[in-house]
Structure formats: structure tokens, C-alpha cells
N, C-alpha and C positions, 0 to 999 in steps of 0.2 A: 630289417629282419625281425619277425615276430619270437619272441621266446615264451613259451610253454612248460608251464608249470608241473612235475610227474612227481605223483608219491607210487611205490612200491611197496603193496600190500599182501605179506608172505614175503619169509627170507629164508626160505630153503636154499640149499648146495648152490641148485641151479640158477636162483634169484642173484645171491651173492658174487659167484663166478663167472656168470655170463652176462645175467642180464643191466645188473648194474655198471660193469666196468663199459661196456659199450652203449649204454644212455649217454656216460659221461663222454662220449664221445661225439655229438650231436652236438653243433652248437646252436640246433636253435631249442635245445631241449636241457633245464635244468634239474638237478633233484631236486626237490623241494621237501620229501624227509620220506622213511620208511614206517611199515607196520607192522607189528607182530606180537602174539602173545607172550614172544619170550625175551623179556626186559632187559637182558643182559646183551643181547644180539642186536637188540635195537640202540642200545648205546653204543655196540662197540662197532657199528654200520651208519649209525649218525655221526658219529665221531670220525667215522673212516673218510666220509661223504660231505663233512661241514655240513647238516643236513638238518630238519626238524626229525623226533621220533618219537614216534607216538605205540603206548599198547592201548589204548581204544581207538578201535573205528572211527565213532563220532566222533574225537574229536578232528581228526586226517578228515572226513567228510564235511565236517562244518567249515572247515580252515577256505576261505574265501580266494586264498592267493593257491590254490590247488587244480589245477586246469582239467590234469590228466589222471585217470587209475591205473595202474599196470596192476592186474593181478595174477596172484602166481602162486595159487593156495592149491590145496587136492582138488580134483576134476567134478568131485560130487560138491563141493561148498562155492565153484563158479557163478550159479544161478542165483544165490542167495546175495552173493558177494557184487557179482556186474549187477543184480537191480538195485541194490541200496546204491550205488558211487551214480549211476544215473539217474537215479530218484533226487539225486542231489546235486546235479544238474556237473555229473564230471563225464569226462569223455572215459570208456572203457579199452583200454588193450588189455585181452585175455589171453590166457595161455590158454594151447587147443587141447580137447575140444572145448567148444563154448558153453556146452553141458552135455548129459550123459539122456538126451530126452527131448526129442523133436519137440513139444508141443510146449517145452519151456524156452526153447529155441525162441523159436519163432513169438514167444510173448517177448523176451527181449529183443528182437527184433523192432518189435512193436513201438516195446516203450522206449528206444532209440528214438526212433522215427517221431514219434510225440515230443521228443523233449528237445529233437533236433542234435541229439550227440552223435559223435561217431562211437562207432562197435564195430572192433575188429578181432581176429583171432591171430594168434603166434603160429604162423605153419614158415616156420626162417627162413625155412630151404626156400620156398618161391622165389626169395630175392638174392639168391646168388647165382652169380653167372652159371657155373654147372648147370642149374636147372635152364635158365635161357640158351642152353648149348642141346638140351636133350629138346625143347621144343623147337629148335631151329629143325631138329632132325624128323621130329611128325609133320612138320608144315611144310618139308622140301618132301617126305617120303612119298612114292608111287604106289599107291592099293595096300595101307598098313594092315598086318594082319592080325599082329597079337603083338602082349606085352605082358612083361614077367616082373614081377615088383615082387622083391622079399625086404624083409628088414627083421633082423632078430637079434637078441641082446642075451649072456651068460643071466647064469641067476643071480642077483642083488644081496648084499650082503643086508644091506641092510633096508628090504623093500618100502617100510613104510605104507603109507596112504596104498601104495598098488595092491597091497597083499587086502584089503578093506572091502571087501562087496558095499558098504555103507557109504563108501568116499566113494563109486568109483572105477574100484580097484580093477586091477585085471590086464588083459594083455593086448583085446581090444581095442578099450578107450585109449590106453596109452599110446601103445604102437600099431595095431590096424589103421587108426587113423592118420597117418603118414602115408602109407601105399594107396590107401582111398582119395584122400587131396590132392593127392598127384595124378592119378587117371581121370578125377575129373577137370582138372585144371590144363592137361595135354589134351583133353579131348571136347572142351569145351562147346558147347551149344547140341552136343550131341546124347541122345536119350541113353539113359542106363537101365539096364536089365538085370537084376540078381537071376542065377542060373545055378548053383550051388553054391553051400557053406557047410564048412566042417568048423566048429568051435570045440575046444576039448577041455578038459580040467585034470589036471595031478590031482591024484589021489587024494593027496596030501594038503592041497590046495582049496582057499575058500573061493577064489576068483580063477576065472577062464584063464589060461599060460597058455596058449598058443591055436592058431587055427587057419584057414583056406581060404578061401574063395573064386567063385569064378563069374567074375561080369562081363553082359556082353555092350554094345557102343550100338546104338543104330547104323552107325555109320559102315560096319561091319568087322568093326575091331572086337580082339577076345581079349580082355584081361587077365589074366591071373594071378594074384594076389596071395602073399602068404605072409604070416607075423607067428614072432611065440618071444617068449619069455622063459628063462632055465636053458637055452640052444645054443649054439656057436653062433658067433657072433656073423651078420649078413644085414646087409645095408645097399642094396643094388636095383639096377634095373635095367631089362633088357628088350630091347623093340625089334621088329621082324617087319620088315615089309619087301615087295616084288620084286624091287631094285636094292634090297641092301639089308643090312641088319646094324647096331649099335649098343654101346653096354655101355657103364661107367658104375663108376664102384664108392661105397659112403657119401652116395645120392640125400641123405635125410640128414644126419647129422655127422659133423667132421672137426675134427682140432681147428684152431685158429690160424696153424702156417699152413692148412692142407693147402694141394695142388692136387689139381683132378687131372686124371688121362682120360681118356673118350678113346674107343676102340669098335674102330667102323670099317665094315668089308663091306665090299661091293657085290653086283649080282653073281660074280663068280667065287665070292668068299675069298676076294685078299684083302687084306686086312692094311688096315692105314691105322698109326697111331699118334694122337693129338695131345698135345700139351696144354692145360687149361692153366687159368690162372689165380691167385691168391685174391680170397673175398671175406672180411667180416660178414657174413650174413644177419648177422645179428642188427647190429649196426645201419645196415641197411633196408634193413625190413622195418626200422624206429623211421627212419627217413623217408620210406613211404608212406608210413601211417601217418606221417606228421602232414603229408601232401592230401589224403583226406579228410581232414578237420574241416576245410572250406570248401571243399571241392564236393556237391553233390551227387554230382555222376561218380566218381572212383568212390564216393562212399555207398551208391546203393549199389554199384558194383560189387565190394565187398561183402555185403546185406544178401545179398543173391547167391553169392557162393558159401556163405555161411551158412545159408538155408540148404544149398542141393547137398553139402556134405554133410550136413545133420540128416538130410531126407535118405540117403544110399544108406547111411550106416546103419538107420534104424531098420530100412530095408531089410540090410546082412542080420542085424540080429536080433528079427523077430521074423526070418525065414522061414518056409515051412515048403516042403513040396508037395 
């Protein structure tokens, strides 16, 4: 079994709580130390982790026994952050989006493919069974017609980087693109249409807080898409087709004992109610990526969907009718 070297670059809430405690869980993946500007977190995370910790980049970039980057910084510092770790010949896992800008997309794309790394995005949900239970349900469905995807979050106490138009910020980047990766990854090979968008701003607000959409699928599926930030919390998605309909509920992200129900009526609307089951997705979204490091098909795989969901979203919000 090969083991693979991962430094953790950014040790926010979410780096510290999730993402780290389920690396360690991988055995073919070790930490090999974290990074961050703030000295103290990086001691008390090297410490926590047996780990190297570094507050300079280079030197976590020069470090020869460093396989992997995981980064996990604000969304506007991804571009700058995955081309140095790949300039330096490390394999990148990003948290999504991969940037905030189709055209530097696709340059890391690029220089992927030149230096032979893999480049992947964090969207977790893909790899838990829930999400393989709602595509079971589009690949058996008879003449799909639409799909409802919302995901919404209370106001943040303490927003950070999102409240940032410089990083970033907004409601967008952060959570439009959950309901966006998911329509095109259910509907895979099929052409997308932007049809309407509503994006909006608080008053009060220097970045977008919530907004619409409505795409349509060559195939003859509608989407409709909704995100906000400041809202009751919504996390769902629900599909319509000829013979049946289906819903499940904290579709994007969920605690670590969740158990999913799945709530499916038939052409006459009775309703059947299914027990899903307990998934680190986390965990297992490290353990596909680790499957393409060698693997060049599931890695331009990845490369290809990286690109259509940077290509729709720049789509959505450089809209115009």
C-alpha cells in the first residue's frame, strides 16, 4: 500500500474539525504537518497531529517528503495558493470552488496537466451514499421534469473571509456552488442553459447574501436552484419525474452520525419512506482522490468537471438577458 504524504495549508474551524480528524483516518494518507500564519495554531495542531508546522509556505513547499496540498484558505487566495503547491511539483486538493474565475480555472487546469499532478475540488457530498441514492433515483426515473435544489444558512456570527468581496466573499461562491455541482453531476453529459438569475445584496452587505436561478438540461430537465446567507436554514433537494417524485433533506452538508431518509411517491403520490445509512463523507471523498493520483482517466475526469462547474457558474453570474 502506497502512503502519501498531505500538508494542510489554512487551519480554520473547518480545516481543524473536519478536515483533519478524517485524513487521519485514511491509512494510506499521512499528515505530514500543517500551515498557517498563525503560530500558535500551528503548534497547538502540530502537536495535536505529531506533525511538521510550518508559518512559511516555502518552506511546506520545498519539504521533499510532501506529496499532497490540501488547501483550505479563503476562496479568492485558492489560485495563488493551488499554483505555487503545483509549481512545486505537489498534488493539489482544493476546497471548492477552485477559484472565483473561469479563466484562472482553466490556467490551473493547465498547469496540472503540464506537471502531471492531480487537481481536485472538495464538493464531500459526491461521496456519500445519500448523494448515490438521489442518482439512483434520475437514472431509474421515466421523463424527469425538474429539480428543486435550495441550501441556505442563518447569519454567521462571525462571517470572516465571506463578508470580503476581495477573498471572495459572498453567498454565491460559498453556497450557490453546492446546488450548481449537484445539477451538473445528476445530469451529467447533458447541455446547460442559464434561463434566469436573481442575485441580491443586504443593504448592509458588501457581498451578494442570497439569490435564484433557473437552468434548463438539453435533456428536458428544469432546474431550479436557490442559495442565501442571513435565511433559515435549507439544505434539500427535490426531483419530479412521470412515474414518481423524491426529496431528501441535508443533501450538502450533515453531522457525522447523520442518517438520511429518502421520501419517494410513486405516479399516484403515496409515498414510501427509506432509511439511508451512516457515511463519513469526508473520509471518503480523501479516498477517492487518493484513487486519482495514478489513475488518468478518473483524473481528467475530475479536470472536466472542474471546468463545466467553473463554466455554468460564470454563466449564472455574468447573466444578462
Amino acid at each position: 500500500m502506497t502512503i502519501y504524504n498531505i500538508a494542510i495549508w489554512g487551519l480554520g474551524n473547518h480545516a481543524i474539525n473536519r478536515i483533519l480528524p478524517a485524513i487521519a483516518e485514511v491509512d494510506e494518507l499521512c499528515i505530514e504537518g500543517v500551515c498557517s500564519r498563525n503560530g500558535s495554531i500551528v503548534n497547538q495542531q502540530a502537536e495535536k497531529w505529531n506533525c511538521m508546522g510550518w508559518t512559511n509556505p516555502l518552506e511546506m513547499l520545498n519539504n521533499p517528503r510532501v506529496d499532497i496540498v490540501y488547501i483550505a484558505v479563503p476562496i479568492g487566495l485558492h489560485f495563488s495558493f493551488s499554483e505555487q503547491a503545483i509549481k512545486a511539483g505537489k498534488h493539489v486538493w482544493c476546497e471548492k470552488p477552485l477559484t472565483c474565475n473561469y479563466e484562472q480555472t482553466q490556467k490551473l487546469i493547465e498547469l496540472a496537466k503540464k506537471h502531471n499532478r492531480a487537481l481536485v475540488e472538495s464538493f464531500m457530498y459526491f461521496h456519500h451514499n445519500q448523494f448515490h441514492r438521489v442518482q439512483k433515483f434520475v437514472d431509474k426515473a421515466e421523463k424527469l421534469k425538474s429539480v428543486i435544489c435550495r441550501f441556505g444558512i442563518p447569519k454567521l456570527a462571525n462571517p470572516g473571509f465571506r463578508s470580503d468581496p476581495k477573498l471572495c466573499g459572498g453567498a454565491f461562491w460559498d453556497i450557490a456552488s453546492y446546488p450548481i455541482s449537484a445539477i451538473l453531476a445528476l445530469f451529467y453529459g447533458q447541455e446547460a442553459k442559464v434561463l434566469l438569475v436573481d442575485i441580491l445584496r443586504n443593504d448592509n452587505s458588501q457581498v451578494d447574501t442570497e439569490g435564484r436561478a433557473l437552468v434548463s438540461f438539453s435533456g428536458g430537465i428544469s432546474a431550479y436552484l436557490e442559495w442565501g446567507v442571513g435565511v433559515a436554514y435549507k439544505n434539500e433537494i427535490d426531483l419530479w419525474s412521470e412515474n414518481g417524485s423524491f426529496y431528501t433533506d441535508k443533501i450538502f452538508s450533515k453531522p457525522l452520525d447523520y442518517i438520511p431518509k429518502y421520501y419517494e411517491r410513486n405516479q399516484n403520490g403515496v409515498l414510501s419512506i427509506e432509511n439511508g445509512e451512516k457515511c463519513e463523507q469526508f473520509t471518503e471523498m480523501f479516498r477517492n482522490f487518493i484513487k486519482m493520483i495514478d489513475d488518468e482517466f478518473k483524473s481528467a475526469f475530475e479536470r472536466n468537471m472542474i471546468l463545466e462547474r467553473a463554466k455554468l457558474m460564470d454563466d449564472i453570474i455574468n447573466f444578462k438577458e
